[in-house]
C-alpha positions in Angstrom: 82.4 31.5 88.3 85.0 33.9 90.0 84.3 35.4 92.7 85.0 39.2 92.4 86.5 40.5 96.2 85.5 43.6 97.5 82.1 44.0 95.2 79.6 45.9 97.7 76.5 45.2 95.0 75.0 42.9 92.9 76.3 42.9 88.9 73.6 45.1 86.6 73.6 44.8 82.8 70.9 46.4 80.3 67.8 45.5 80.2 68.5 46.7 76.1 71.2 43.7 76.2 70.4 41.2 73.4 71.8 37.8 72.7 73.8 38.0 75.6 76.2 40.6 74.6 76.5 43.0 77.2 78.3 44.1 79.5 78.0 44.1 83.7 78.9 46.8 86.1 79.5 46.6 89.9 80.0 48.9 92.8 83.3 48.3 94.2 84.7 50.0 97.6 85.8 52.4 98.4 85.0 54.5 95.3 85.2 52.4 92.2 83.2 50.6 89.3 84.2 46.7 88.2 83.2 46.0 84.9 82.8 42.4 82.9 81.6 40.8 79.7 78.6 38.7 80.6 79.5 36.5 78.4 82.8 35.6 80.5 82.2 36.7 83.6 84.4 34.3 84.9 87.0 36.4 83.7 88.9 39.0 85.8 86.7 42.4 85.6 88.5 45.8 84.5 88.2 48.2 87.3 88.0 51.9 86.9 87.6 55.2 89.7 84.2 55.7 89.7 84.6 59.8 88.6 86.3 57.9 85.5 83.0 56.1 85.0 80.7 58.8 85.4 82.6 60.9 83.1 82.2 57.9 80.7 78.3 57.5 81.4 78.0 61.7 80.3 79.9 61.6 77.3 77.6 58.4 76.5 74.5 60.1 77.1 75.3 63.9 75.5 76.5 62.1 72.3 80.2 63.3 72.8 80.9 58.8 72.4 78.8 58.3 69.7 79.1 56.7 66.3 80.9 58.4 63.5 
């Protein structure tokens, strides 16, 4: 597995996650999220500012994301 530099936590996923498919998020410094499939987290992560991710996390939990 790569090694992801300049993670400051441990990778989280869901505890909803089923069968593996899921997604895992890290605190990255200064100020930013790392994101990666669990399945292939050997892969490079995508990395976004972490106001970007909270903005996504709202829209998530008001419905503004949600299935159409």
């Amino acid at each position: 597995m790569a090694v992801e530099q300049g993670i400051t936590g441990s990778w989280k996923k869901s505890s909803y996650s089923g069968n593996g498919n899921c997604v895992e998020v890290a605190t990255r410094a200064p100020g930013s999220v790392a994101v990666r499939d669990s399945k292939d987290a050997g892969l490079p992560s995508l990395n976004f500012p972490g106001s970007s991710w909270e903005a996504f996390l709202t829209d998530l939990g008001d419905g503004t994301l949600g299935h159409r």
